[in-house]
C-alpha positions as CSV (number, residue, x, y, z in Angstrom):
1,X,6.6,48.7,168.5
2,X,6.6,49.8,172.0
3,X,3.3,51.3,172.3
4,X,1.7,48.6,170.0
5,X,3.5,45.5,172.8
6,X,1.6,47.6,175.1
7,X,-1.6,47.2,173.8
8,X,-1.1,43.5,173.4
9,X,-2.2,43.0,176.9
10,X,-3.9,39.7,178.3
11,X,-7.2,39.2,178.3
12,X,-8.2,39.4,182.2
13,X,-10.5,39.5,185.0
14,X,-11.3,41.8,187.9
15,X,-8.8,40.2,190.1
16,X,-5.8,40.5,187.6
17,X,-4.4,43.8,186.9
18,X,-1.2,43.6,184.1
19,X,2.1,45.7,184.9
20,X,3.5,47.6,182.0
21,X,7.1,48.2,181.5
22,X,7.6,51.6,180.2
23,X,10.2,52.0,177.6
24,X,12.7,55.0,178.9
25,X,13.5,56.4,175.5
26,X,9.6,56.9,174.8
27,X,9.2,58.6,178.4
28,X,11.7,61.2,177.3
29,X,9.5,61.8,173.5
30,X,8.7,65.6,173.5
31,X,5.6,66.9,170.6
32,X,7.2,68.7,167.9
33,X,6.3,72.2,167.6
34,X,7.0,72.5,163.9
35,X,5.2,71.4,160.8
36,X,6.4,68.1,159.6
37,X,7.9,66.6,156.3
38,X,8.3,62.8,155.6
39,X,11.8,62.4,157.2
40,X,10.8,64.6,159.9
41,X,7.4,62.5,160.5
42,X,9.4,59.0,160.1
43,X,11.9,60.2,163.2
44,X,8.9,61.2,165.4
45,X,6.6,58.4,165.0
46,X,10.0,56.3,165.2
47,X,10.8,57.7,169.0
48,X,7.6,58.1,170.1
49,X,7.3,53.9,170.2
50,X,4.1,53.9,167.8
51,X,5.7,51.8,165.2
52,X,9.5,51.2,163.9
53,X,8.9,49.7,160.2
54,X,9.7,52.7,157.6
55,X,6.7,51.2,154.6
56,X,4.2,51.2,157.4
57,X,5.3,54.9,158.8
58,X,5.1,56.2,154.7
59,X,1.4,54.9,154.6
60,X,0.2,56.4,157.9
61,X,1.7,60.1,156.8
62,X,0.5,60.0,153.5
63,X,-3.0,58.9,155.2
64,X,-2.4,61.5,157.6
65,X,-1.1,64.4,155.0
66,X,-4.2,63.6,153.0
67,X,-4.1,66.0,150.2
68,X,-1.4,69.0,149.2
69,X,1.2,69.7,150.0
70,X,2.1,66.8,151.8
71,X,3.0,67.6,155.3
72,X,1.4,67.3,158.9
73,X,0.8,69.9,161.0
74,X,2.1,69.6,164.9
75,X,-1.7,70.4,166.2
76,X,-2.8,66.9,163.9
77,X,0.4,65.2,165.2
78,X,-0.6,65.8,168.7
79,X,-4.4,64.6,168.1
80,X,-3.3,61.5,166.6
81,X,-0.5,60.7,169.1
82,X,-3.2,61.3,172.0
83,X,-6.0,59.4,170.4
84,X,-3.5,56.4,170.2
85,X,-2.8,57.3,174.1
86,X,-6.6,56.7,174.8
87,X,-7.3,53.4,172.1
88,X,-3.9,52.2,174.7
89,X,-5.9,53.2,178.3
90,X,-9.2,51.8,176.5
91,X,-7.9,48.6,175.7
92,X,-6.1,48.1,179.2
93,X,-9.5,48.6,180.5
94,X,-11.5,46.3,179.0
95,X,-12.5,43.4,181.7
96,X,-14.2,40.1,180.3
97,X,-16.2,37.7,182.3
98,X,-15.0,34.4,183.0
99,X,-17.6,32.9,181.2
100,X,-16.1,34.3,178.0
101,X,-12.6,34.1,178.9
102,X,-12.8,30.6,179.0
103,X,-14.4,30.6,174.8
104,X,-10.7,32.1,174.0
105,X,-7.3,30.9,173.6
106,X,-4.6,31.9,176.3
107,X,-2.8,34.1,173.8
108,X,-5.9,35.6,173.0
109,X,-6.6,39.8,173.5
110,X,-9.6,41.8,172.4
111,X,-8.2,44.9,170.8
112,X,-11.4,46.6,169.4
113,X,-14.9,47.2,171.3
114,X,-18.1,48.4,168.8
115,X,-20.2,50.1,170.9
116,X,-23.5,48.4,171.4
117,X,-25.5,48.0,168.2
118,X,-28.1,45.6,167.0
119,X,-27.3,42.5,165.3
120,X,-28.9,39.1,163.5
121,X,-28.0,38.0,166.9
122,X,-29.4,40.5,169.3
123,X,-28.1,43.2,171.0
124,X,-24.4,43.6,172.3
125,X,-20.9,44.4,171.2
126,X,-18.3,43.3,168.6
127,X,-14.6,42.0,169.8
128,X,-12.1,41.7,167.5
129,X,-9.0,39.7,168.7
130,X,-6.2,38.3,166.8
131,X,-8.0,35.3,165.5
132,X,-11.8,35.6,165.4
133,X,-14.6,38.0,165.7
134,X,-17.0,37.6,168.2
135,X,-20.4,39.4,169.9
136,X,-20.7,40.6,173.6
137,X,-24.7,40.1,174.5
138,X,-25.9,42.8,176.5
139,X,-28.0,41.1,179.6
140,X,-26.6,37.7,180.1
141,X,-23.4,38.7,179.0
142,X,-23.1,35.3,176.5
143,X,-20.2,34.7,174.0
144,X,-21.4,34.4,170.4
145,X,-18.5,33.5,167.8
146,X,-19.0,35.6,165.0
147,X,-16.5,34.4,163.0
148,X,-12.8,33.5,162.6
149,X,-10.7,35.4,160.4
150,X,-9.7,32.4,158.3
151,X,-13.1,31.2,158.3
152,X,-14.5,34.5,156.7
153,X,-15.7,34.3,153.0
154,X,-17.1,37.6,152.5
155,X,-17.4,41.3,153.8
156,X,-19.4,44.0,152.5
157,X,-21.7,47.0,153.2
158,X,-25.3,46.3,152.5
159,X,-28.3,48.5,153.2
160,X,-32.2,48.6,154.1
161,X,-34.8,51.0,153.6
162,X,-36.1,52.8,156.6
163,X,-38.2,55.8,156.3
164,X,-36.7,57.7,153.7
165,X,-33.4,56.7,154.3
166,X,-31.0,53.5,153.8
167,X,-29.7,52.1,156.8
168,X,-26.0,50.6,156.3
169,X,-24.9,47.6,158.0
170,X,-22.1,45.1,157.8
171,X,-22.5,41.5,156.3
172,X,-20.3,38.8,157.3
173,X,-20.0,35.4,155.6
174,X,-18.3,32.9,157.1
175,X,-17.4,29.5,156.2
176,X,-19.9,26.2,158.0
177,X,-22.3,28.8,158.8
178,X,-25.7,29.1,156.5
179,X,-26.8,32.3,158.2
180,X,-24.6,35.4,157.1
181,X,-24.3,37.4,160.1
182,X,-25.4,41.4,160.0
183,X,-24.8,44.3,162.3
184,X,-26.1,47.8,162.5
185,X,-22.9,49.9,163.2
186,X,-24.0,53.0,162.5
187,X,-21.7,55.4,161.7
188,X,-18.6,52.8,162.4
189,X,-19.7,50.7,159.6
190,X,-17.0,51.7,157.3
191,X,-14.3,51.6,159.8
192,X,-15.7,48.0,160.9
193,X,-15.7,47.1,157.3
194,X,-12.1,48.4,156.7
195,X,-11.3,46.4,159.5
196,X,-12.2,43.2,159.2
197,X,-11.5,43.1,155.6
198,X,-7.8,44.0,156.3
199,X,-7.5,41.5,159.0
200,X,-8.7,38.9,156.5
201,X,-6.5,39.5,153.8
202,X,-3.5,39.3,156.9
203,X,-4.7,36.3,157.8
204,X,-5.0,34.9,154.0
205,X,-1.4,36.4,153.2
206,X,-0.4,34.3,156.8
207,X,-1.5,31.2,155.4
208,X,-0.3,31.3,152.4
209,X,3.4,32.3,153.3
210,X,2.6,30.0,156.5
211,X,4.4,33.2,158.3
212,X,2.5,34.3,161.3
213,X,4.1,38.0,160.8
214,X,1.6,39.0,158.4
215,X,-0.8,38.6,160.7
216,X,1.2,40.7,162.6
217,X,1.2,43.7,160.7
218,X,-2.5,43.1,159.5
219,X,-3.3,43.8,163.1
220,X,-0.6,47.3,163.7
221,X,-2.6,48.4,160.2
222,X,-6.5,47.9,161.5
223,X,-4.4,50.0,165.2
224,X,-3.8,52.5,163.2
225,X,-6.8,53.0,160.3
226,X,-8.4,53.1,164.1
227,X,-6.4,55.6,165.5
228,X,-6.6,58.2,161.5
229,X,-10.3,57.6,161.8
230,X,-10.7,59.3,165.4
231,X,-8.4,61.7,165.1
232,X,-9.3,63.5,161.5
233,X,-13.2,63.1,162.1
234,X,-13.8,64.6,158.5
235,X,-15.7,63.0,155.6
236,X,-12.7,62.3,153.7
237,X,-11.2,60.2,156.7
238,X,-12.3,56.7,155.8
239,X,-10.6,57.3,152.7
240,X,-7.0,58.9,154.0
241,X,-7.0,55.4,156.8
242,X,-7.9,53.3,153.8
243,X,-4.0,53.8,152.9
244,X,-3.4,52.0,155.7
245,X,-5.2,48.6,154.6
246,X,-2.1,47.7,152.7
247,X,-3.2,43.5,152.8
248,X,-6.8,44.2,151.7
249,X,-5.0,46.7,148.7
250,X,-2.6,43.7,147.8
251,X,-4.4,40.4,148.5
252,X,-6.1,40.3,144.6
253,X,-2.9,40.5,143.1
254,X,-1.6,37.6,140.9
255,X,1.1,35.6,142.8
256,X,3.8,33.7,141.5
257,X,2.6,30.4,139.7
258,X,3.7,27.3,141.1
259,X,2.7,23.7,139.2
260,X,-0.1,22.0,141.4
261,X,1.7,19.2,142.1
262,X,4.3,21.3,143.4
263,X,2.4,23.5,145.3
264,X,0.8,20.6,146.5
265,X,4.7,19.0,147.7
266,X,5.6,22.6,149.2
267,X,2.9,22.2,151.3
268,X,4.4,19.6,153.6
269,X,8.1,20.2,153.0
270,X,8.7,23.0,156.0
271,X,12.0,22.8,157.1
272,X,11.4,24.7,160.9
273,X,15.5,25.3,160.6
274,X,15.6,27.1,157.7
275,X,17.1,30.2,159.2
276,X,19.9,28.9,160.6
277,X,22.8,29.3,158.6
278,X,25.0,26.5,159.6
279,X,24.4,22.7,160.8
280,X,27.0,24.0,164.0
281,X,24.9,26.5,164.8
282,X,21.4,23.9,165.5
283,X,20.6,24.3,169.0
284,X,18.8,21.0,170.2
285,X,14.9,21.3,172.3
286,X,13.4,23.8,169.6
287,X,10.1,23.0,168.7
288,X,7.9,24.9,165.9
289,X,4.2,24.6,165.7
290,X,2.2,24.8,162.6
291,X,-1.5,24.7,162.0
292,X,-2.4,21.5,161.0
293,X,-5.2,22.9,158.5
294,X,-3.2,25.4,156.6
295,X,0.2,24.6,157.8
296,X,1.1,28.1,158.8
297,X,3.4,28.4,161.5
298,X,1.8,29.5,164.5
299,X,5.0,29.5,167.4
300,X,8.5,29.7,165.3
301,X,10.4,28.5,168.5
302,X,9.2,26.6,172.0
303,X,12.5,25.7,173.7
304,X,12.2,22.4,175.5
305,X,15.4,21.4,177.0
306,X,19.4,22.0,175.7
307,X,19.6,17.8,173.6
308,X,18.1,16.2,171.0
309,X,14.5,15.3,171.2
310,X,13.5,12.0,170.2
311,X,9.4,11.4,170.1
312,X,6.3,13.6,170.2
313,X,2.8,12.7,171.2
314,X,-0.6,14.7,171.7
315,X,-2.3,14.7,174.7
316,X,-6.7,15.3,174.6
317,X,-5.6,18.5,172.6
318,X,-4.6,19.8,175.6
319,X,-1.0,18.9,175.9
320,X,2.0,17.5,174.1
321,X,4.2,15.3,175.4
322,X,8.0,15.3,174.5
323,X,10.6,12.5,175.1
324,X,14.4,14.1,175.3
325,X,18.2,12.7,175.1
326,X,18.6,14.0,178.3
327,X,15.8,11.9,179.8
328,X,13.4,14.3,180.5
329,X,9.9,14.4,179.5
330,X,9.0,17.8,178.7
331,X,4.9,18.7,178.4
332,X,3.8,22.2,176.2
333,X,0.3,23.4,177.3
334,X,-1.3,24.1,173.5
335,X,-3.3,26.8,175.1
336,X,-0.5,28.9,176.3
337,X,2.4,27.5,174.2
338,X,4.9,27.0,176.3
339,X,6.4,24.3,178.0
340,X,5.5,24.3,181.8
341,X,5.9,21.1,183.4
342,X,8.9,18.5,183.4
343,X,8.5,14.8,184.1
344,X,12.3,13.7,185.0
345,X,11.5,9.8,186.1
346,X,13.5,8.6,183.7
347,X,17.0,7.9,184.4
348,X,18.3,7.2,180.6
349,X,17.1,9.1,177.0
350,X,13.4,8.7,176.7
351,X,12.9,7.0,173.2
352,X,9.4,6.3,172.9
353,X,5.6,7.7,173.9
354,X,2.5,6.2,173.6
355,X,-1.4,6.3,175.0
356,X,-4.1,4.6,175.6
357,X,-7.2,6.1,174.4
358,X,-9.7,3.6,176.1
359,X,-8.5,4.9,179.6
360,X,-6.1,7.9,178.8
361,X,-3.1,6.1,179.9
362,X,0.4,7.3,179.1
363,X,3.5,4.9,178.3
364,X,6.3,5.9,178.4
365,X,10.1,4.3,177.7
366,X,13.6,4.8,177.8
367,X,16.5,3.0,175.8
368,X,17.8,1.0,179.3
369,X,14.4,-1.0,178.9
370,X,12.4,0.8,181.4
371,X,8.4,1.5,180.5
372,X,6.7,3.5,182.9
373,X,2.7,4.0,183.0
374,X,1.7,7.6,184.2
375,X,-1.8,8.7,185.6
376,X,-2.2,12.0,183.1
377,X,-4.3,14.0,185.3
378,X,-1.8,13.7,188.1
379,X,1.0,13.1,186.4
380,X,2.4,10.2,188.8
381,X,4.1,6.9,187.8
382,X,1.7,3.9,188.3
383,X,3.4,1.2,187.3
384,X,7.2,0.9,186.4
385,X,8.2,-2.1,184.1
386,X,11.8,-3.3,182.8
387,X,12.3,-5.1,179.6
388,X,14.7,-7.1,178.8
389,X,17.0,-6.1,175.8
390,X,20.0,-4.3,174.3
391,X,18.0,-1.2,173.6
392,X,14.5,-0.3,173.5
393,X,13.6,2.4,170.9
394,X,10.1,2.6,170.7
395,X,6.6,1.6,172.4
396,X,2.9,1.1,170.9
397,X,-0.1,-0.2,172.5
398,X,-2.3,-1.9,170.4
399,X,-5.5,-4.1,171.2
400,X,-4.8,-3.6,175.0
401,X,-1.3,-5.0,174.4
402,X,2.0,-2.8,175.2
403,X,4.5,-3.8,172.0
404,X,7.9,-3.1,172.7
405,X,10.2,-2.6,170.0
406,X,14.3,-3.3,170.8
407,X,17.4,-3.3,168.9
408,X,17.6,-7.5,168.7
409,X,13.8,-8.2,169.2
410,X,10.4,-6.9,169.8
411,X,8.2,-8.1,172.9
412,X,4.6,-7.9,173.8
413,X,3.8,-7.2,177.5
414,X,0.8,-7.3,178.9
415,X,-1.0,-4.4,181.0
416,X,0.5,-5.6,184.1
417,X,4.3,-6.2,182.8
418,X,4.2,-9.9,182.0
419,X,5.6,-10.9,179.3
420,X,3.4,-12.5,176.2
421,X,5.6,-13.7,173.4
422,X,9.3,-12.5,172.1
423,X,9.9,-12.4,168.5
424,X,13.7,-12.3,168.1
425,X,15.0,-10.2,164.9
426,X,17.5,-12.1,163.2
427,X,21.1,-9.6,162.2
428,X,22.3,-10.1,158.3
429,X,25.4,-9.3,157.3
């Protein structure tokens, strides 16, 4: 999805301008002229770089050939393929002030602006990213989480009296928060409402099939319900883009029953290799992260190295430390997942990682003995120390203690290096 990639762009300041690749075979894509059928409408949307998947392309013409006989016209082609070309220049243009950047995730990008409205919060602007929902103050510019999609319990249109009219606005429940949050949209309080709910259900069907991909699509629906409802600007057009909330349409029906207690077992038994056909074909350094609440897979693959990696440890829930066969420690960055800084110290394979919470200390060791104590914030050995054994495999600090665990004993060191005691495990044949 060329032209969807494109939108997907990061979330920057003034100072950062982002440089777009364009895709040769959509530069040459030339309007039809003639009315189109389904096949027809499949090819163009297909070339033109909108979207590739065939279901998704069915939905937007039947959304788009609302009524009989079903076709679309090449005047509505053109409206809708140059409304998605502005929603695409919009979006690149959107600038955010540090002070908010720094309330998102790296991987974070606002994809729809509201214009400004009122809220239960004041006045400002909705944001919708991939993950959360949340309200651009008008003045001081502040950052007010509305909500994130997994958090959400409940979307709906309510109204008040004003006059002699009823004013609609959208209600948003979320999840930890008492206070249900409202917004006067005006007249894009069906679209919001479309929105949102569709993103929901992506991010429920996510969860549940811990696959990130539905999530995926949730969002390329919501891009396009956006893009029917600006370009048809009729009555009947909330209802032709609702075809395209395909997750919110779905989401009540009745999945396939699994006993508790296995559901329950399924729930931690994620094999992260699952697609690989055969054992050969297992290439070391891949690292797959789940969300530790719902244990949907966030990142299906962060390569760390070419060998086998042997220990894991979190870092201040900024960073996670990896100990490798080829004795390198790699570190991923949880904000932008991706592994950006090596640590190569060690001269043999790095077996064991540890920390000291009191002082943030980092231990690490490798199976010729060697523990090394690294400063975290600069990254720097402090103190090197060498123990004694056939093989060390593993390290824990516990009551201030280091405890070293070897293949023929396990030894407590203090701080400093110096040995306290040596408990010798005894081999049985």
């Amino acid at each position: 999805m060329h032209m969807l990639l494109s939108l997907i762009y990061q979330v920057k300041t003034d100072s950062e301008k982002l440089l777009v690749q364009p895709d040769e075979h959509v530069k040459k894509f030339k309007l039809p002229l003639h009315t189109l059928h389904l096949e027809e409408f499949v090819r163009c949307i297909q070339e033109c770089g909108i979207v590739k998947d065939v279901a998704t392309i069915h939905r937007l013409f039947d959304a788009l050939s609302d009524g009989e006989p079903k076709r679309v016209e090449p005047d509505l082609f053109k409206v809708f393929y140059n409304f998605w070309k502005e929603m695409e220049g919009q979006a690149q243009d959107v600038d955010l002030p540090s002070e908010v950047i720094d309330h998102l995730d790296n991987s974070e990008c606002v994809y729809k602006l509201s214009s400004c409205i009122k809220t239960s919060h004041g006045v400002g602007k909705i944001a919708m990213t991939q993950k959360r929902l949340f309200l651009l103050s008008v003045g001081r510019l502040g950052f007010l989480e509305i909500a994130k999609f997994r958090d959400i319990e409940d979307v709906k249109i309510s109204s008040a009296p004003f006059l002699l009219v009823r004013i609609p606005s959208l209600r948003i429940k979320t999840s930890g928060k008492l206070e249900v949050f409202e917004a006067n949209l005006k007249t894009e309080t069906e679209l919001w409402n479309l929105m949102v709910k569709e993103m929901w259900a992506g991010r429920r069907m996510a969860d549940q099939h811990k696959d990130p991909q539905y999530m995926t699509q949730a969002l390329t629906n919501v891009l396009l319900i956006d893009a029917v409802m600006g370009c048809l600007q009729t009555q009947r057009s909330i209802i032709a883009a609702s075809k395209l909330a395909y997750f919110d349409k779905i989401k009540y029906e009745v999945p396939m029953m699994v006993p508790k207690t296995t559901s329950e077992t399924l729930k931690h038994k994620i094999n992260p290799s699952l697609d690989l056909a055969e054992p050969q074909t297992v290439h070391w350094g891949r690292v797959v992260v789940f969300d530790a609440a719902s244990w949907s897979m966030l990142q299906d693959c962060i390569q760390v190295g070419e060998t086998q990696l042997n220990c894991m440890l979190g870092l201040v829930q900024e960073q996670v430390w990896i100990g490798s066969q080829d004795s390198v420690i790699y570190i991923i960055d949880t904000h932008s997942m991706s592994c950006n800084k090596q640590l190569t110290e060690h001269r043999h394979e790095v077996t064991g990682l540890t920390v000291d919470h009191r002082d943030v200390q980092m231990y690490s060791c490798s199976s010729d003995g060697t523990v090394l104590q690294w400063d975290s914030a600069s990254l720097k050995v402090k103190r090197q120390i060498h123990v004694s054994c056939d093989r060390l495999s593993s390290i824990q600090i516990y009551d201030g203690t280091l405890w070293c665990c070897c293949d023929d004993s396990i030894v407590e060191l203090k701080k400093s290096g110096t040995p306290q005691r040596r408990m010798v495990l005894l081999t049985t044949y």
